[in-house]
N, C-alpha and C positions, 0 to 999 in steps of 0.2 A: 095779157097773153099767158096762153097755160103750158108750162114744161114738164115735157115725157118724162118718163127714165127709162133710159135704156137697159139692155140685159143685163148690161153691169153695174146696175144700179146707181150708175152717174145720170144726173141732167143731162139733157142735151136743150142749146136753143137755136133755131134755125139763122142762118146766116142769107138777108137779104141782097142780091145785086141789085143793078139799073133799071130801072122801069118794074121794079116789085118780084124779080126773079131771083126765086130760092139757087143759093149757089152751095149749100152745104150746109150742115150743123157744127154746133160749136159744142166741143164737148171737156168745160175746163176742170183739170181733175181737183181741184180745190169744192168742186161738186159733189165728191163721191164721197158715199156711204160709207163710213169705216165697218171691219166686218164686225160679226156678230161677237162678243166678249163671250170666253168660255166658262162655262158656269164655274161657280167657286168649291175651290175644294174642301172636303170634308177633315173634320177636324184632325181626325184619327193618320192621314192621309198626310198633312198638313206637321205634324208633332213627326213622325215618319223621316220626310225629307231632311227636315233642321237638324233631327240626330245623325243622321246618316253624312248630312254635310259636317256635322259638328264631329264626327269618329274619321271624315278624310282630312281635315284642319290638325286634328292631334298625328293621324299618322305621319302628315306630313312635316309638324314641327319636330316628333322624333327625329324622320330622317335627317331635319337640318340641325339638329341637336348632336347624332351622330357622324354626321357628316365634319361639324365643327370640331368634334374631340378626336377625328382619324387628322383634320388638318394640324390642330394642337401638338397632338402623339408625334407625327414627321418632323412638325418645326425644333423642338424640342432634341427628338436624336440628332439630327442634322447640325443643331445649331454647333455644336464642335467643329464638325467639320468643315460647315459652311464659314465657319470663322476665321481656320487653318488657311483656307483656299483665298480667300481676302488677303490676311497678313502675308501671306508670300507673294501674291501679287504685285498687292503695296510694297513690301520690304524687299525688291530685287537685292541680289546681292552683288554690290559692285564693287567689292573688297579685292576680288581676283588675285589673290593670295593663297598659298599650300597651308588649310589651318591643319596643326598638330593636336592643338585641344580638343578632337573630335571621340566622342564615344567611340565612333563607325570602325577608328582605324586605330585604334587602341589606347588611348586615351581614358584615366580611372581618376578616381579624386581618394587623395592619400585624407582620409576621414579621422586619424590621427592627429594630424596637424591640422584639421580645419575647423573654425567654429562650430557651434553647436547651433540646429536646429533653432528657428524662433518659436519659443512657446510659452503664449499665456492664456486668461481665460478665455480672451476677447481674439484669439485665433481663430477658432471655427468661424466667428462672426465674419473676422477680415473675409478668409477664404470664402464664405455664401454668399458674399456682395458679387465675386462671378461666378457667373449662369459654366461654365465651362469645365470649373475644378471646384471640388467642394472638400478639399483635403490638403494639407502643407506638401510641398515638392520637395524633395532630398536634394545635397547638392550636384549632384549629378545629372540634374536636370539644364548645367549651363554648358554642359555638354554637347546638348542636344541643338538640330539647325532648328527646330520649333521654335518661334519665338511669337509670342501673344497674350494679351494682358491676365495676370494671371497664373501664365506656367512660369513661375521662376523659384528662386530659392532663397529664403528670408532668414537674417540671420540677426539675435537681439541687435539692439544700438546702431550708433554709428559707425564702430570700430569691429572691424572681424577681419580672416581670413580666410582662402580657400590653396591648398595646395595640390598642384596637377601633374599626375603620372602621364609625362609624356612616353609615344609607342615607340620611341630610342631615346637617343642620347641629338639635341636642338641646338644647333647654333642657332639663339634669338634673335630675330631685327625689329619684329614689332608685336603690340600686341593691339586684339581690338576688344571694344568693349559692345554692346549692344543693349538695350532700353527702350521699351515702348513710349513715342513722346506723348507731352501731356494730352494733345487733344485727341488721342482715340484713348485714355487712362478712362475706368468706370469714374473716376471720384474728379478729373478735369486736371489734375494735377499730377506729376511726378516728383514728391517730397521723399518717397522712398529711394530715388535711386543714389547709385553713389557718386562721390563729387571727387575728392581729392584722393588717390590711392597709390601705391608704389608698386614695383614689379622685382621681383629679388629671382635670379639663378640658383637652383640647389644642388650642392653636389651629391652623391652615393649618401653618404654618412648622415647626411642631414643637419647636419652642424655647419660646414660649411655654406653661408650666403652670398653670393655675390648683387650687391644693388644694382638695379639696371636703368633704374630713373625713377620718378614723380611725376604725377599728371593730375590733370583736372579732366572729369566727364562734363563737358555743360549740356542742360538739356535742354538748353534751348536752338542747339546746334542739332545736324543729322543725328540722328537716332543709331546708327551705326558709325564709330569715332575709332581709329586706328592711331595709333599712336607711336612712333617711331621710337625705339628704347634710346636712351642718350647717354646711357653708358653701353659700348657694345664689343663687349670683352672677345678677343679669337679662339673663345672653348666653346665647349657644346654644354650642355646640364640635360639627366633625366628626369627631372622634373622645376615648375615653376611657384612659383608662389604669388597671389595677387593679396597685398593687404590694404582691404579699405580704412581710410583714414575719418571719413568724416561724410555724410551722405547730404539729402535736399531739401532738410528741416524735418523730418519723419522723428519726432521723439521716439516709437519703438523699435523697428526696427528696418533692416536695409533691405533691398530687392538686388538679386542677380538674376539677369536673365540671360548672357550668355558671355561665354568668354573663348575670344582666341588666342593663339598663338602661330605666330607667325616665323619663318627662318628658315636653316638648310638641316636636314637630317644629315648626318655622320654614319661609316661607317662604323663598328664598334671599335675598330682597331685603331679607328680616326679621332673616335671621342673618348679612347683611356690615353691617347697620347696629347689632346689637347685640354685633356681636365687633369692629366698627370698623375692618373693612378689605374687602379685595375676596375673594369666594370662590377 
């Protein structure tokens, strides 16, 4: 039997019924023609396209090339911030306490009587380990409600002190300490912070101290530790003194990250009559 091709250049084979009568053609497209291949391009034509494809490949790895260094540039300013807005979320403050120790409300750090800044070679290194400050904090950085790994204030050894111009004259009840704990620490650990410290009253002259107790920071406890003074004298003091006694194995030096004070402000006329002398 001989098969046509139809206009479309497919087979057709006739489809037989009952008693020899054509009922249709069968036209199965596994028949058809594929079209005709387009001749092949010239060479010139050919070198053409490939560079042309090859110059939209480069501009487009530009754009993701710059695209990445705008994403880099934001992560990098942000990352302060973005860091701030973390730690205070994490670190609600549920001290709910009047702190005195505040820069905001006039709060100073008497830098006479406080130790001296930590500094050796290997300082800038400490400070580049974080992404956030690349520079030693002054003490009056424990002033501040900022608290994240990094902003604090380091002072050689285990032993120092820091003395605070409170914005009058404080009847003390407590104080709190605050420490980032070890597992948001860059290094996994908190060896720096301090451990056993004492809290002393001072009066005008500075000579007189009153001791107000001795405490342990554990840090394996909340990260913000309030400590009730246990000696708690009926005068007021214009300023406090915190001395650390010994910190969490850190051979060079200590971390302060923040310090409160806690109690009732005094009139003045209130606090030269119960510190017994003239402001």
């Amino acid at each position: 039997m001989t098969l046509g091709v139809g206009n479309g250049g497919c087979s057709k084979v006739p489809l037989w019924g009952p008693y020899g009568k054509c009922v249709g053609d069968w036209e199965p497209t596994t028949w058809c023609q594929p079209p005709p291949t387009p001749p092949p391009l010239a060479c010139s034509e050919y070198h053409e396209r490939v560079r042309s494809q090859g110059q939209q490949l480069q501009q487009l790895q530009a754009e993701l090339d710059k695209l990445h260094k705008e994403v880099s540039s934001v992560r990098a300013a942000n990352s302060e911030r973005v860091a701030k807005l973390v730690f205070q979320r994490l670190n609600e403050d549920f001290v709910r306490k009047p702190d005195y120790a505040l820069s905001s409300v006039g709060a100073s750090i008497d830098l006479e009587k406080t130790s001296h800044d930590y500094e050796d070679a290997t300082t800038a290194y400490f400070w580049n380990r974080f992404s956030f400050w690349n520079y030693a904090r002054p003490p009056t950085v424990i002033l501040e409600p900022d608290v994240f790994p990094g902003n604090c204030w380091a002072f050689e050894g285990d032993h120092g002190q820091v003395v605070i111009r409170l914005p009058g004259r404080v009847q003390l009840s407590d104080i709190t300490l605050q420490h980032p704990p070890p597992s948001v620490a860059h290094t996994g650990k908190a060896n720096s912070a301090p451990r056993d410290f004492a809290v002393y009253g001072l009066q005008v002259d500075d000579k007189t101290e009153v001791f107000l107790g001795k405490f342990t920071f554990d840090v394996e406890k909340s990260e913000i530790q309030t400590f009730h003074l246990q000696n708690d004298p009926p005068m007021a003091f214009p300023k406090v003194k915190i001395q650390i006694l010994s910190n969490w194995g850190h051979p060079h030096f200590t971390c302060l990250y923040r310090v409160r004070a806690h109690g009732t402000r005094t009139s003045d006329g209130a606090g030269d009559s119960a510190t017994g002398g003239p402001h």
